[in-house]
N, C-alpha and C positions, 0 to 999 in steps of 0.2 A: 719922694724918690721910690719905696717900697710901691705906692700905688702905680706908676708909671711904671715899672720892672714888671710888675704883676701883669699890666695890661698890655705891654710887649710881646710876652712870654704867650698871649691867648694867641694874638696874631701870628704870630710862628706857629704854633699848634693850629689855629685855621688854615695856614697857606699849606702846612704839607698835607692834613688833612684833604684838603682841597685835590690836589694832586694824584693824591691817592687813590680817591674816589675816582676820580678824568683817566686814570690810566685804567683802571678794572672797567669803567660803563667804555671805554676804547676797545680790551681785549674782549668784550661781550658782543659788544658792533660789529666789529672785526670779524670772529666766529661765528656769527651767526649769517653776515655777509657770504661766508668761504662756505659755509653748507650750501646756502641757494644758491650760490654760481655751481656747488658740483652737481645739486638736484638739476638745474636748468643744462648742464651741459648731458644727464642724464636719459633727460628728455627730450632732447632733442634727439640724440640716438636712436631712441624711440621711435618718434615719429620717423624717421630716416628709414628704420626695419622695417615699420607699418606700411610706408607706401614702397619697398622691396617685397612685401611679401606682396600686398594689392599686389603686386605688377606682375609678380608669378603666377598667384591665379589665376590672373586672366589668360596667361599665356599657356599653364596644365589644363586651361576650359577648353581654352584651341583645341590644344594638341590630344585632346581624353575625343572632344566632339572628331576631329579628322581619323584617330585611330578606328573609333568604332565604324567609322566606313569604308575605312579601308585603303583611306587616300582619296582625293578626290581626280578625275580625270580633266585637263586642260587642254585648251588648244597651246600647242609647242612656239615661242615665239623668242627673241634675242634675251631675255629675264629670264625666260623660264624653258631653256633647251631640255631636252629629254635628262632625264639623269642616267649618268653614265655608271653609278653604284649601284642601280636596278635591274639587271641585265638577267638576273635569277626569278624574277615578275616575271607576268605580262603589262610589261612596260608600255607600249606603243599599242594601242588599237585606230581603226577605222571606222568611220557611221554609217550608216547604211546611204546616206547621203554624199558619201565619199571625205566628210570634216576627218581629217586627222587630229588625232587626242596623245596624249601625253601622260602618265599619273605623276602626281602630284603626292606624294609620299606624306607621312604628317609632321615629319622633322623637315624634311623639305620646305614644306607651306609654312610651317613656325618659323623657320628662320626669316622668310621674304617679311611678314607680320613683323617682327624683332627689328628688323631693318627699319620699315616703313614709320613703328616706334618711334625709334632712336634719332629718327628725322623729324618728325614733330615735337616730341617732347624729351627729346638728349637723355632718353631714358634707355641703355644700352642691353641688350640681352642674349644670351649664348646656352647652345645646347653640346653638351660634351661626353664620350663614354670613352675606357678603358679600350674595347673593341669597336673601333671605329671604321666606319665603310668609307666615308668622307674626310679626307685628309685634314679640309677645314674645320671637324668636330675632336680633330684632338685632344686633348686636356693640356695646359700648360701645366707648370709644376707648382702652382697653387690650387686647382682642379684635379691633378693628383694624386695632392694630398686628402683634400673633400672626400673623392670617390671613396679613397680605402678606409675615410669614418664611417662612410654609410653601409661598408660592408659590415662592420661591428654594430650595425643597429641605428646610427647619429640617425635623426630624422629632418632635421636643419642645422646648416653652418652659417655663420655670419660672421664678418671681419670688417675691418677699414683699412684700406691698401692705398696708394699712391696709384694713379693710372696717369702717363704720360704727366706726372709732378703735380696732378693734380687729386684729393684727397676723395675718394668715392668709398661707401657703405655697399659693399660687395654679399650676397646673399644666396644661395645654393639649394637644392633640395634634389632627391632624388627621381626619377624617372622609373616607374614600374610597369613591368611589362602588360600587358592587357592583352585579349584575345587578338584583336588587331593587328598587335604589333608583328605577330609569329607571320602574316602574309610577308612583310618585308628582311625579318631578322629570325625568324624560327630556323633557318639550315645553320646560323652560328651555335645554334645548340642551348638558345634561351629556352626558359619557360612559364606557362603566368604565373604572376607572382614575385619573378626574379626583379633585380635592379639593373637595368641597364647603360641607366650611366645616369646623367643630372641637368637637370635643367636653372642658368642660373642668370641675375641681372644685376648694371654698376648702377648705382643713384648716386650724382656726383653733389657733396654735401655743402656747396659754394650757395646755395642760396641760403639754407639753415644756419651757418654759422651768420651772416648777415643778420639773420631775422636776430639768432640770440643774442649778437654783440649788443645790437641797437636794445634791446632788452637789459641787458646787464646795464648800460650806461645811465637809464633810467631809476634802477633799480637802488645803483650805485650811490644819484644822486638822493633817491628818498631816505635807505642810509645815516648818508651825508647830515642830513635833514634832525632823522631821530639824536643822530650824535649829538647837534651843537645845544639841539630842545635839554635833550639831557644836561648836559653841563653847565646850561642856566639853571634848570633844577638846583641839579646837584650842589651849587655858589649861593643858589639864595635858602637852600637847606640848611648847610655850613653858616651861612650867617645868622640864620636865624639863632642855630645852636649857640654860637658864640654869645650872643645877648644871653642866652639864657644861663648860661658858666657865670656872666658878668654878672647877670640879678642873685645867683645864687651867694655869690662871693659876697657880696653885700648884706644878704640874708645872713649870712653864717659871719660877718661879723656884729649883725646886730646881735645875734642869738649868743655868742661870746657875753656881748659886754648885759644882755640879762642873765648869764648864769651868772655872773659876776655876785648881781644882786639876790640872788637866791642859794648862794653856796653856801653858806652857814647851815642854811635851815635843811636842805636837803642833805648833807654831812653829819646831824646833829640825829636825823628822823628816818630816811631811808637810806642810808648808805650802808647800816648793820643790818639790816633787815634778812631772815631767811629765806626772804621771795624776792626772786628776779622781778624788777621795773624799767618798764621802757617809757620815756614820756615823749611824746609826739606833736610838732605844732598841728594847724590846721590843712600844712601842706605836705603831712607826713613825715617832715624830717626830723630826724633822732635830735632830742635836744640834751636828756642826760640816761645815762643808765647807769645802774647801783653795782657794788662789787658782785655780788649773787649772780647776776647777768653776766659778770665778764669767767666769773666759774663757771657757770650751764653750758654756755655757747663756746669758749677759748674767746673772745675776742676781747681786745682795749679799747677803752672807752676814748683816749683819743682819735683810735683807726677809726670811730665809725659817727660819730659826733657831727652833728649836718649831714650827714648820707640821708638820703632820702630810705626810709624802710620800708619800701614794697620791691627800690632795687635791693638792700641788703639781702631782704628773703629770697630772692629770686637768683643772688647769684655767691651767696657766702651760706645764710645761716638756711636756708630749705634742705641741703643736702646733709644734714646734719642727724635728720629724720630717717626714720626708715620706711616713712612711709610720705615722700619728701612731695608729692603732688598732692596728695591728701589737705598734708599740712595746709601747705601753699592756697588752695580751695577754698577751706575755711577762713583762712584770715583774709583775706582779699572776700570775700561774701561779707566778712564784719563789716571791714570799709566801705565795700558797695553801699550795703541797706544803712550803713551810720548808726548798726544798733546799740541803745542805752549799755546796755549789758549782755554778754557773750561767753561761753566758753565750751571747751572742748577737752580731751586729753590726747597726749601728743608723747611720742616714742624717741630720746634724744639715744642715739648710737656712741659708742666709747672709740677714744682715738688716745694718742698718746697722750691731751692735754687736758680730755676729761673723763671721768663715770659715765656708765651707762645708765642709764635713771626714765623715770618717768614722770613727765610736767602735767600739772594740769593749769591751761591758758585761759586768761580771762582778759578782757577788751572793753573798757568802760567810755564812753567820750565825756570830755570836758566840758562843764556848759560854761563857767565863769571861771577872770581871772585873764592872768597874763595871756595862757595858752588854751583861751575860750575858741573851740571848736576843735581843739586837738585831742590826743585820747593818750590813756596810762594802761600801760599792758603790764600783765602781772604772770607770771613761770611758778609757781607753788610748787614743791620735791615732795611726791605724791609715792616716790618708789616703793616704799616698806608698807603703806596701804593694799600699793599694785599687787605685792610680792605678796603679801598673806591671802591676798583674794585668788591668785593664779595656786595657790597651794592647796586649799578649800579648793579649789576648782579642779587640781589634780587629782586629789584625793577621790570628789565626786564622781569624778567621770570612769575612776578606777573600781571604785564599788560596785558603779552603774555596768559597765563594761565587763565586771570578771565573773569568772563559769562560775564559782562559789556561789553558792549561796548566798548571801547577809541580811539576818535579819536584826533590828533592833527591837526591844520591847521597854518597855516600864517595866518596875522592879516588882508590879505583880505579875507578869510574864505575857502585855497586852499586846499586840504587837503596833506599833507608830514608825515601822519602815519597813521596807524589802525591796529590794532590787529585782532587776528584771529575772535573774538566774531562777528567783526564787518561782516564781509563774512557770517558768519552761520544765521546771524540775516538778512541782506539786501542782500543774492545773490551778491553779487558786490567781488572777491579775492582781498586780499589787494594790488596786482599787479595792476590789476585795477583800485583802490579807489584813489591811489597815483595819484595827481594831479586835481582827481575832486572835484567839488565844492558841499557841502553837499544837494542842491536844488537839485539834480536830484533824490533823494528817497523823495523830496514832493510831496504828493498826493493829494494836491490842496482842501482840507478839510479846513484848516488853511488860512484869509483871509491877506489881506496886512498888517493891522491894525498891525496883531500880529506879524508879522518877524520884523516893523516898531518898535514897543516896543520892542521886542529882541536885536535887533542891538543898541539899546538906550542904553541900560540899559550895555552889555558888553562896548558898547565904552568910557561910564562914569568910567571902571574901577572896576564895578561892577560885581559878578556871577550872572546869572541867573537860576532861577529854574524852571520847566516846564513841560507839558504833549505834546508829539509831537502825530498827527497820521500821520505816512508816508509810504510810498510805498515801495516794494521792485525790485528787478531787475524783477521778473516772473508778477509785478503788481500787485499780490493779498497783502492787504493792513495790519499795524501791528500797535503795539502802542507801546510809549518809555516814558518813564521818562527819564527826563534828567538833568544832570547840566553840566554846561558851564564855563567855569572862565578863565578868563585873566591871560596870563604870562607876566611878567614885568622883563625890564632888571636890571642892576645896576644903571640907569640914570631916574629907572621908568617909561622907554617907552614900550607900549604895545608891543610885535615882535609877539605873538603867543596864540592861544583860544585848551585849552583843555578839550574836553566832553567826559565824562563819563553816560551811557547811558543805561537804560535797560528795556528788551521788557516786557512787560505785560498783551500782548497780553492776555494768557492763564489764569492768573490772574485773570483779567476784565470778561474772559467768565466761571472761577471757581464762583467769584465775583455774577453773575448774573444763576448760575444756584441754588449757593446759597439760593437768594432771592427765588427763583422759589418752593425751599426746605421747605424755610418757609411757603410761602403761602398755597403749598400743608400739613401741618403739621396743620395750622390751619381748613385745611377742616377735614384732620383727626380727630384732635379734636372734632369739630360741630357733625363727623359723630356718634363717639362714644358716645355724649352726650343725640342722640333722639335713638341709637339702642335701647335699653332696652325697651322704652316705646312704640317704634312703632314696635318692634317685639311680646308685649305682646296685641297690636290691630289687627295686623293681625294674632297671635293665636286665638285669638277668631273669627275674620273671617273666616279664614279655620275650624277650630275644629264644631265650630254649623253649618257651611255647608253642611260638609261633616256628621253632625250628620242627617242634614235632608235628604242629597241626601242618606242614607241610608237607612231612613223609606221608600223613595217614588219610586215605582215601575221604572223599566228602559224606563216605555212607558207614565210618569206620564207628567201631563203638567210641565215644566220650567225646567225640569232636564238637557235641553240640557244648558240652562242659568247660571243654578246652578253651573254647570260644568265651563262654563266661568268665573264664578265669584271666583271659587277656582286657576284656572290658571292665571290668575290675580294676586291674593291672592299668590300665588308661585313665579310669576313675581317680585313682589314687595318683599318675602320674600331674593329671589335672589342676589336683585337690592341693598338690606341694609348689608346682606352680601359680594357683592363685594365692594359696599365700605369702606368696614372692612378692608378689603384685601387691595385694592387701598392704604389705610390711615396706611397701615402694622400695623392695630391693630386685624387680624385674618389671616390663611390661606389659599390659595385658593390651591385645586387638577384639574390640567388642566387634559385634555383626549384629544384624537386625534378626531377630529371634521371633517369635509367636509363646509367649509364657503357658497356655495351655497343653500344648503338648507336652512340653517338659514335667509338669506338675502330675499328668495324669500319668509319665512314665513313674515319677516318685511314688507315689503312689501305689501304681500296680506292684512295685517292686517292697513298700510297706505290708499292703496287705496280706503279703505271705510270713511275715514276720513278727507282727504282732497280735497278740489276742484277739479274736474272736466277743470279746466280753466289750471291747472296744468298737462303737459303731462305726463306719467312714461315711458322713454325709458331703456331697459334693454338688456344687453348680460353679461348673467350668465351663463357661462357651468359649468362643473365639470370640475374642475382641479388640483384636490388634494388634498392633507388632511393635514393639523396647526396642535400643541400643545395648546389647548385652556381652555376657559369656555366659552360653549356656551353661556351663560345668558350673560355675557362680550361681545361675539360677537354681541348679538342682542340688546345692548344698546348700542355700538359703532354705527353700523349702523343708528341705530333709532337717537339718536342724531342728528346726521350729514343731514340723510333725513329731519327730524323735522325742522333745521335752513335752508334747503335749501329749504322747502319751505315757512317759514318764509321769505326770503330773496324775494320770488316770489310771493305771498299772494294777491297786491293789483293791482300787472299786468299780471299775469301770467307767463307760461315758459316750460320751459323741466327741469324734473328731471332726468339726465343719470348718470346710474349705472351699473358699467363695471367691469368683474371680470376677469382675466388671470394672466398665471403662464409665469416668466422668466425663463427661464434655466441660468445656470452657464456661465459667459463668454462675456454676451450681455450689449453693450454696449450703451444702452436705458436712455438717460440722466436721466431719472424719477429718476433708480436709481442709476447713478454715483453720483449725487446732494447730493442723504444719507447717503454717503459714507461709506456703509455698506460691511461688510465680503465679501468675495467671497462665490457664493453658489447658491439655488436655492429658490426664492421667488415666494409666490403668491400676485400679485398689485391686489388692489381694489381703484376705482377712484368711486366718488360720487363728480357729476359736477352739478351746476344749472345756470340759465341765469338770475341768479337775478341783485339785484344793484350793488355788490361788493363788494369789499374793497382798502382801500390804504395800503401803505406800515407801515407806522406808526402802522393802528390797527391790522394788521396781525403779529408785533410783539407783541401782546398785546391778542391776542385771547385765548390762553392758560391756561392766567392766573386765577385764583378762585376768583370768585365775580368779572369779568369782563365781562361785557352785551351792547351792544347796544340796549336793548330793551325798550321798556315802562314801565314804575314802574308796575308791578303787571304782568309784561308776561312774565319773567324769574327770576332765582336765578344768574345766571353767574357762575356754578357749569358746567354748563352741556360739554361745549370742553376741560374744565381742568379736568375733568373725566376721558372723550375719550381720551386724553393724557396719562394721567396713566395708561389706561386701556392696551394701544396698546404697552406702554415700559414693562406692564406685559409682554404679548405676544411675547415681545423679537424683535416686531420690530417696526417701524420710520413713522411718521405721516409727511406730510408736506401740503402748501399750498399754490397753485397759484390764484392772483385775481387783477383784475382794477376795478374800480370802473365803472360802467356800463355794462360789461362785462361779471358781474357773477363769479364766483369763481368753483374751482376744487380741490377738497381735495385728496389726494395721501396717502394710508397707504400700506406698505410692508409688509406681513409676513412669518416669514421663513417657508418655505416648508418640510414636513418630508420627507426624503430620499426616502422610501418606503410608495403607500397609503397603510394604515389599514382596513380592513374590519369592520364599526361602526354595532355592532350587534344591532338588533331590540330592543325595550323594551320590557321586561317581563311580560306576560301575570299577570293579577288581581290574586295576591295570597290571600290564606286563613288566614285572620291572627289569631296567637297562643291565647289562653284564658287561665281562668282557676277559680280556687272557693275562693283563697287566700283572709284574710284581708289587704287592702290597706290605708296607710294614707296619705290624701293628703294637701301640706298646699301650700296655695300661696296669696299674700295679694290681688293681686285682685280676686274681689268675683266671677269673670264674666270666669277667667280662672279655678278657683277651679269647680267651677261646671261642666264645659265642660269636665275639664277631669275625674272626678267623672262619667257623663253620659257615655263618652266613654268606661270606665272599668267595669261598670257595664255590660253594653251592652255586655262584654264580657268574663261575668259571675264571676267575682269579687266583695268581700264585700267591700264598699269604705265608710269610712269616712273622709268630709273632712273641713279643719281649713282655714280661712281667718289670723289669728294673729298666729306665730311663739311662743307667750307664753300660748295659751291655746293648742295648739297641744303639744306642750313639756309636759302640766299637764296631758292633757290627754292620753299619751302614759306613763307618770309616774305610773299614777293612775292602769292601767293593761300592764305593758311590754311587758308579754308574749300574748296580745293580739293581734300583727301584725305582718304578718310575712314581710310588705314592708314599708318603707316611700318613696314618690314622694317632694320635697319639692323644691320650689324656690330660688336662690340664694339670691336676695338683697329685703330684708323686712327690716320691721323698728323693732325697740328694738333687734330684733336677726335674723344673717343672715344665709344661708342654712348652712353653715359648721359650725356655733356655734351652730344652734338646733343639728347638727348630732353627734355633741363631745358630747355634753350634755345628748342625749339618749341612747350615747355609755358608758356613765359613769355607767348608769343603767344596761345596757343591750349590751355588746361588739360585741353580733352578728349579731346584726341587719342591713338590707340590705340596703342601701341607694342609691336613683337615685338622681342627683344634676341636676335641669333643670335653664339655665339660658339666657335671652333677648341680653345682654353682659355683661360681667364683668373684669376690669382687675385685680380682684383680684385672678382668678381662671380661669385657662382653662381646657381641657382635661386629658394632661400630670398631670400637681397637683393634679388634683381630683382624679387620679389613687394613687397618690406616699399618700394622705391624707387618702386612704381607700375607697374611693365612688366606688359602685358596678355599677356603671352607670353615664351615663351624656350626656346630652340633649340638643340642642341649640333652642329657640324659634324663632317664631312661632312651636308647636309642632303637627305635622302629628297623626293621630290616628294608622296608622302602626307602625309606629317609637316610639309610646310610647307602641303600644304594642308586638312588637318585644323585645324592650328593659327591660318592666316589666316581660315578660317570662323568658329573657336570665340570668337575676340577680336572680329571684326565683328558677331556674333551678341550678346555679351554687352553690348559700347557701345549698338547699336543696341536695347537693351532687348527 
């Protein structure tokens, strides 16, 4: 009864299967049918345009051939009467023979052509415009339409319309004027080029659809054809399958009643086993697997028991992998070749029902015995092997990979490892390193003392911690931190020392240019704290100077003195604003300078100042032209000559000063030593034969507030200036010296590519005046009135305030009484920008100049973005205050 249920149950499962198949190979016939009937009815379309467009060619060949002549002449007959829309021709001529002619227009002759057509071959055609002369070339209102696409550019239209019920591929194109045409249609105001209207034809599509039906019927029938091929397929595929369900069933109950016979022994020997087994007949199918198997995988051994195992892997247990093709690959390559023995390892993924683990697979075939030709597969739990080897593997790759150092050695300190760090850091490949002893990178800095307490302190068992400086393979010398630590075995004897190590070279020299950051930050400071007050001492020196060299004639006594004392006075004004700039609390605008002039002004103005007992040796030519500030350059200079003849003062010497330009390429130690870009440099050397230097204060000369002098004969400002002054400049100061010997100061600077021509200075201009009231406030009294004098001087009304609150009452009191304020930035009770908000509160339009000594509360840029119509930096020039009182009154006043 069970056997006949069973084989019931196939037959049902064949018939709908069946079915299933017959309706999907249906909806595949079907669709692929419904595509070529839309392709075929596309085509035909096609071809339908193609001989519409044929037929208009032929018909623009006409009508392009008739236009270029003009029209042809006829004799006048009952077809072809004179035309009565030509009346603006010379329509009608005579032959010398007395024939009477006619012309023959080329819409004219196209259209009898069209006709003549349309009677042989029912191929219909018409010529149509907007502005029509012939009643008959109307446009109907599908022509109409066409025309005004062609005025947007269409260059063909094409449609399928109904004509008299019957279905025609209707086709259009436009009509361009040509020289020709202007004899007939030029007084409507065409011209070549234009579009005149269109020339178009019907193709009536009664034979095409014929052609394609009888096409499709055929088509239909082959089809038809493929269908019913398939579905005998498709019946005797299904049948076949069914036999094979039937032999399996059979198979899988013989295979039943042998496990029967083998349950004991396989229950007794593999069923506790640590390793997953699979046992296989000859036809691949699962015959038993062990508990171990159904924990690796999740699966039960009744679910998979006769399943054939190349479907299981293929559609349960492959994905179980993480590398589930791979898998798949190898085991099917087993079964291909049949070989004896096989194995691999294979990556099993965590799910809810199992561990993530790692198998190692092995594949044996059966030679004898019940399941001779089958094979026994075996899953060995490999994870904690995996897992120690991926850790060692971590480890290595982190040693090998990290910036440190590491070295390993024997316990007499030989070395048997180093990672890559260790070659990039000391020159030495680790090919190399193996076998030597880590003394050969000491660079003999480090006394006995110290390797003595090293070696102590590891041999007690101890790490040691430490700073190494050591040598590398090329000799030039580095620095290391390091730790060291003893390996111990399982008896706690030392066998092995491993250091870890790392250089800080770069550090140590970040480290120290740091410090060097600060020290220049506090001169910064110092500088910004006297600007204000000694930029508002030397306004008053310039400003009353120049107020006098004004009164006093060009040939008066002292004027040439006077004049010194204002250059001076600019000197020092320069000298406060570069160390603004130095201190990056202003900025400096370099210009392209010529260094020889400036040095030999230094100079000229040295040799009157110092000793006679002191030689000046000099080779200064011209040799091109820096990115500079001159005032920069000639405080560099001055400096350096300054201490070199200090250095010389109480014995005498030579002061040589040497100027030349390297070219690109030269290999002049001066400046390989600076190790500066490739390029072209102008060197200036400033050498003296004084006492010297040692090594120790030549690292130390640089720095701010560091002097060898006597209390009261320097600041120790003056080479941590020239320092700054020269990395302005963009290039590298250094210094050679022994003590007795004298010293030689080396600065580079880069060369501009091209010299510039430095144009002269501008002759004495006139400067602008005017009648304006001016107010001036600034708390010192001694500048308020110079620049009161100055503006008057220059025909301005000036009143002016020492206090920020009686100039606010007094511009309260008459608003409209000035038409400028001049006012100082930092006063007491209220500063330049508070008095100017406050007089704006009154008065919004008023012009304001911001003059200031230094301030970080305000620079150029803010003063613009807060409204000031001006802004000033002290000491203030009397040009520059009255350039800038004009430019502001000038712009207010529209």
């Amino acid at each position: 009864m069970g056997r006949w249920y069973s084989h019931k149950k196939n037959w049902t499962r064949f018939y709908r299967n069946m079915f299933i198949m017959v309706m999907i190979w249906m909806l595949v016939v079907g669709g692929f049918l419904v595509v070529h009937i839309r392709h075929e009815r596309l085509a035909s379309l096609e071809l339908l345009k193609n001989e519409a467009r044929a037929t208009l060619n032929k018909d623009l060949a006409i009508r392009l051939w008739a236009t270029s002549h003009g029209g042809v002449y006829v004799p006048p007959d009952r077809r072809t009467p004179p035309n009565p829309y030509l009346k603006h021709v010379e329509r009608d001529i005579e032959t010398r023979s007395g024939k009477k002619l006619t012309l023959l227009n080329p819409a004219y002759a196209l259209r009898q052509i069209m006709d003549e057509y349309e009677k042989l071959f029912g191929v219909k055609g018409k010529i149509t415009s907007l502005k029509f002369l012939n009643p008959i070339n109307a446009p109907d209102e599908w022509e109409s339409k066409v025309l005004k696409s062609f005025e947007e550019n269409a260059e063909e239209y094409s449609e399928m319309v109904d004509v008299d019920g019957i279905p025609h591929m209707r086709l259009m194109r436009p009509l361009i004027v040509k020289e020709g045409c202007l004899k007939c249609h030029g007084y409507q105001g065409y011209e070549v080029g234009d579009i005149r209207g269109g020339i178009g034809v019907f193709i009536p599509v009664g034979k095409y659809d014929l052609i394609r039906k009888n096409k499709m019927l055929l088509e239909m029938a082959g089809y038809g054809i493929v269908f019913i091929i398939g579905v005998f397929v498709l019946g005797l595929f299904s049948f076949r399958k069914l036999q094979q369900i039937e032999e399996r069933r059979r198979a899988r109950k013989e295979i039943l009643q042998s496990e029967e016979k083998y349950r004991s022994l396989t229950d007794d020997v593999l069923e506790n086993l640590m390793v997953g087994v699979f046992i296989l007949d000859k036809d691949f199918s699962i015959v038993w697997i062990n508990r171990s198997m159904e924990f690796y995988f999740g699966i039960k051994r009744d679910d998979v028991i006769g399943k054939n195992n190349k479907e299981l892997m293929e559609t349960s247990i492959q994905w179980l992998f993480d590398d589930p093709e791979r898998f798949l690959k190898n085991v099917l390559a087993f079964y291909a070749g049949d070989a004896d023995l096989a194995s691999f390892k294979c990556h099993v993924l965590c799910d809810g029902t199992r561990e993530e683990r790692w198998l190692e697979y092995r594949s044996q075939s059966i030679a004898s015995g019940f399941y001779a030709g089958g094979r026994i597969e075996y899953y060995t739990d490999i994870t904690s092997q995996r897992n120690a080897e991926q850790e060692r593997l971590r480890l290595f790759t982190a040693i090998d990979q990290a910036y440190e150092t590491v070295v390993i050695t024997d316990k007499k300190g030989t070395i048997q490892f180093a990672n890559p760090a260790f070659e990039r850091t000391t020159g030495y490949s680790q090919k190399e390193a193996i076998g030597l002893n880590p003394r050969v990178i000491q660079s003999g800095q480090h006394d006995a003392k110290f390797y003595h307490e090293l070696w102590d302190t590891l041999s007690s068992g101890r790490s040691w911690r430490g700073h190494f400086i050591n040598k590398r393979k090329d000799g030039s010398i580095f620095e290391e931190e390091a730790s060291i630590t003893p390996i111990k075995n399982d008896e706690g004897e030392i066998t092995n020392y491993v250091a870890v190590k790392r250089d800080v070279t770069r550090e140590l020299e970040i480290e120290s240019q740091l410090r060097q950051s600060q020290k220049m930050e506090s001169l910064g400071l110092l500088a910004g704290g006297i600007a204000h007050d000694f930029n508002n001492i030397l306004g008053i020196i310039i400003g009353y100077s120049d107020i006098i060299r004004v009164d006093l004639s060009p040939g008066a006594e002292h004027v040439k003195e006077l004049g010194e004392i204002i250059k001076a006075a600019n000197r020092a004004k320069d000298l406060v604003s570069q160390i603004l700039a130095f201190s990056r609390q202003s900025k400096k605008q370099f210009v392209p300078i010529q260094p020889n002039w400036i040095i030999k002004e230094v100079l000229k103005m040295l040799r009157a100042s110092i000793p006679t007992t002191i030689k000046i040796a000099q080779d200064i030519p011209k040799c091109g032209t820096i990115l500079g500030d001159p005032t920069q350059l000639h405080q560099i200079v001055l400096n350096l000559c300054t201490n070199a003849y200090h250095a010389m003062r109480e014995s005498g010497g030579v002061l040589d000063i040497k100027l030349q330009s390297l070219l690109p390429g030269e290999s002049d130690m001066m400046i390989s030593s600076f190790a500066l870009a490739p390029g072209s440099y102008i060197l200036l050397e400033i050498g003296d034969t004084g006492v010297g230097m040692t090594k120790s204060l030549q690292d130390k000369i640089f720095d701010p507030y560091f002097t060898t002098k006597k209390r009261g004969e320097g600041t120790g400002l003056g080479l941590s200036v020239v320092h700054g002054l020269v990395k302005n400049f963009g290039g590298h100061i250094s210094v050679t010296s022994e003590p007795g010997k004298g010293s030689i100061f080396r600065i580079c600077f880069p060369q501009l590519k091209q010299d510039i021509l430095i144009p002269p200075p501008p002759e004495q201009e006139i400067l602008p005046g005017g009648n304006e009231k001016i107010l001036i406030v600034d708390d010192e009294a001694s500048i308020a009135r110079m620049e009161a004098i100055m503006l008057e001087s220059l025909g301005y009304k000036v009143s002016s305030y020492t206090s920020s609150i009686k100039a606010l009452n007094a511009f309260l009191l008459e608003p409209e009484g000035f038409d400028l304020v001049v006012t100082d930035m930092t006063m007491p009770d209220m500063n330049g920008v508070e008095l100017m908000r406050s007089m704006q509160e009154q008065r919004q339009d008023i012009p304001v100049i911001l003059c200031t000594g230094f301030s970080d509360l305000v620079d150029k840029e803010k003063a613009r973005s807060m409204g000031v119509g001006g802004y000033l930096v002290k000491p203030i020039l009397k040009g520059d205050l009255a350039k800038a009182v004009r430019k502001v009154l000038d712009k207010f006043n529209g």
